[in-house]
N, C-alpha and C positions, 0 to 999 in steps of 0.2 A: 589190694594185697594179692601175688600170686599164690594160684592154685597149685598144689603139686599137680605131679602127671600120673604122677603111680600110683595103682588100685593094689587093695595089697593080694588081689588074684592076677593082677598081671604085671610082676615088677622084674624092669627090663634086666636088671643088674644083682646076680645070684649073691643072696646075703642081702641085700638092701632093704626085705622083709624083715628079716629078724631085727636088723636094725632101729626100724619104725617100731615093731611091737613092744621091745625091750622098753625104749624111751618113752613109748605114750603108757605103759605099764607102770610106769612112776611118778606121772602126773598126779597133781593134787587141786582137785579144784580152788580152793581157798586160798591157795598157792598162786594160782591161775586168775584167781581176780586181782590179788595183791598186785602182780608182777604187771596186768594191764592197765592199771591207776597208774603205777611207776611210771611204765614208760610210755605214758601221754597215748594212748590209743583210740580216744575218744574223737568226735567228730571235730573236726577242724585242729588237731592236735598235730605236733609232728609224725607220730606211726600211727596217724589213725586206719584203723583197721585191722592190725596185727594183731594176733592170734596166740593165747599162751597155752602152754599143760601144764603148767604150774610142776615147773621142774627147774631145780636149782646148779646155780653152776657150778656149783663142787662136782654135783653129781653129773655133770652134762662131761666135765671133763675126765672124769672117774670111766665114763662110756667113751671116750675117746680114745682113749688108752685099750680100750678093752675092745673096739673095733677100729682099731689104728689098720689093719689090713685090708678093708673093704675099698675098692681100687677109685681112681682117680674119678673115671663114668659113673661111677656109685655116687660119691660125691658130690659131683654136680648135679645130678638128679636129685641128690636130697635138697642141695639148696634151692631147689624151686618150691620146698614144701611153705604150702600156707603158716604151719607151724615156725614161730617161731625159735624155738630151742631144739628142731631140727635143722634149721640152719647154722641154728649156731655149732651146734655137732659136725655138719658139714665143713665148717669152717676149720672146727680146730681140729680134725682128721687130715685136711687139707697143710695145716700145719705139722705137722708127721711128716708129711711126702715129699713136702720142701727139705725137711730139714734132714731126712736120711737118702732124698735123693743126688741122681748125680745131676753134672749143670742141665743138662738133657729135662730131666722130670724138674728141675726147678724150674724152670722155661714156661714149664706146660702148666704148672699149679700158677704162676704169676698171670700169663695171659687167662685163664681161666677165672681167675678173681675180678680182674678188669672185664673181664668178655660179660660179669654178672654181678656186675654193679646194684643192679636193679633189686635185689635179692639180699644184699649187704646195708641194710636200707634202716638200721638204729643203730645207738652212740656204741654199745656195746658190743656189738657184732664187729664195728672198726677198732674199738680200741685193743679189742684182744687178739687181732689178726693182724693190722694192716703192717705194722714194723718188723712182723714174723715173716711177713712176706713179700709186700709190695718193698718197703724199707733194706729188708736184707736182700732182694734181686737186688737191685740197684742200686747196691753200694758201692761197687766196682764197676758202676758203667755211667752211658748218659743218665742224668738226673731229671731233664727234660717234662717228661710226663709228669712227675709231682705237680710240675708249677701248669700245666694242662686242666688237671683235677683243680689244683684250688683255685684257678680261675673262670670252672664252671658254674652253670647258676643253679646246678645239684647241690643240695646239703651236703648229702651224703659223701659225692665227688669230695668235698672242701677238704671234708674234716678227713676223708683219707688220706688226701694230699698232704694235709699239715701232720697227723698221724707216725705216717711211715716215717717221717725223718726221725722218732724217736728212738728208731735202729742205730742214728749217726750220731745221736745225743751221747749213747750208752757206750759211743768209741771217741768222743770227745773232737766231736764235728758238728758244728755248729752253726755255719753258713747258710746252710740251704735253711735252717729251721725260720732265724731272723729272715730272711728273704720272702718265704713263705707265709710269716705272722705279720711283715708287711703290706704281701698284698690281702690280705685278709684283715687288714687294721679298720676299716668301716664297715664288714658286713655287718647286717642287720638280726644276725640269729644267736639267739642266747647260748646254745650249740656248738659256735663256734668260738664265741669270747671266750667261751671255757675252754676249749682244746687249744687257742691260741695260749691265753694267758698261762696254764696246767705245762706246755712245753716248754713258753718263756720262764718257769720257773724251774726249769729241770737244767736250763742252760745254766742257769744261775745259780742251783745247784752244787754246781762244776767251775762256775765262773762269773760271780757275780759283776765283776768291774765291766764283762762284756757285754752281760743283760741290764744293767745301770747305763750302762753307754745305748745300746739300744733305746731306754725309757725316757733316758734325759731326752730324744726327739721327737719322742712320739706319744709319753704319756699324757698329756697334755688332752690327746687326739682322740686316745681309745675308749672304746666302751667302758663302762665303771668295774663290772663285771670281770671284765678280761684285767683291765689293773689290779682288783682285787688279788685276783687265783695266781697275778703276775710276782706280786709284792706279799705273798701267803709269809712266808717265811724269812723276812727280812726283821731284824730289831724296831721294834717297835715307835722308838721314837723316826725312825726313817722313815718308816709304813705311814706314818700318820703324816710325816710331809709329803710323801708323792699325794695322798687321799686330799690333801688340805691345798695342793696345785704349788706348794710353795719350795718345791726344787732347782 
């Protein structure tokens, strides 16, 4: 897990003190052990090593807001802290800068997220960033890099990859998602049956006869997992045929 860089007597980026104090001032230990059971921290776990204050995301996003000005270099300093729910702070600050910038500072929060990957590194930190930013740059351009990410042998990479399309979900674009939940249709990580399957159902949502047409060729194939979260919200006598292989 990385180290921050900042000592709170020498922090490169004015404010970026008060930043850290505010947020480890609201830590809760009992909090803090909860949140590292949850998200698998333990040794040979997906985060193991990660780090919590036992600070919840209401409140993480409540300081978002409330240090939405602390500039771009701030930012990416925070997200090298060992602390988890400073990252995540970093993140959804990073989401402010996109979204009131012009294409100029979009540019530079997009590459920036990609440049620290490394750092973006559990389910939650991608699901509440990646379509605010990596999704919404690249909605009007090459699409390219998604299908890069979900064919890395990164977790992390995957589930952004398939992530970010859920910016084109929400405008009733749905191509790149199935294309992406295709080549993602054998990985091996519980991780990602869920993000696959949790999109496929959002398509379906919107458009069931497309995500049916999707299943009819490939349910057969998928993880159990990913069918499940796929077919969440389907009538029930249906649900029980794709489960039962009898489609």
């Amino acid at each position: 897990m990385p180290r921050s860089k900042a000592k709170n007597s020498n922090l490169p980026e004015p404010g970026l003190k008060e930043v850290c104090d505010r947020i480890r001032s609201l830590g809760d230990p009992k909090d803090a052990e909860f949140l590292q059971r949850f998200f698998k921290t333990g040794p040979g776990e997906y985060a193991e090593g990660d780090r919590f204050l036992g600070v919840r995301v209401p409140v993480t996003r409540k300081l978002a807001k409330e240090f939405k000005d602390l500039s771009i270099s701030g930012c990416a300093e925070l997200l090298k802290s060992e602390w988890h729910e400073e990252r995540l702070l970093a993140l959804l600050i990073l989401i402010h800068h996109f979204r009131d910038g012009d294409e100029k500072q979009k540019a530079r929060v997009y590459r920036l997220y990609l440049q620290n990957t490394r750092y973006i590194n559990n389910w939650d930190l991608i699901d509440v960033t990646a379509e605010n930013i990596v999704g919404a740059f690249l909605f009007d351009k090459d699409r390219s890099p998604l299908y890069e990410l979900a064919r890395s042998p990164n977790l992390w990479k995957k589930r952004i990859g398939i992530l970010s399309t859920f910016h084109f979900i929400r405008r009733d674009q749905f191509e790149d998602t199935l294309r992406i939940s295709e080549i993602l249709l054998r990985d091996d990580h519980d991780l990602i049956h869920k993000a696959v399957g949790w999109l496929l159902r959002e398509v379906g949502k919107r458009d069931q006869s497309l995500e049916e047409a999707f299943l009819h060729e490939h349910y057969t194939k998928m993880p159990r997992t990913m069918l499940r979260y796929a077919i969440e919200r389907f009538p029930e006598e249906l649900r029980l045929s794709y489960l039962n292989g009898e489609i």
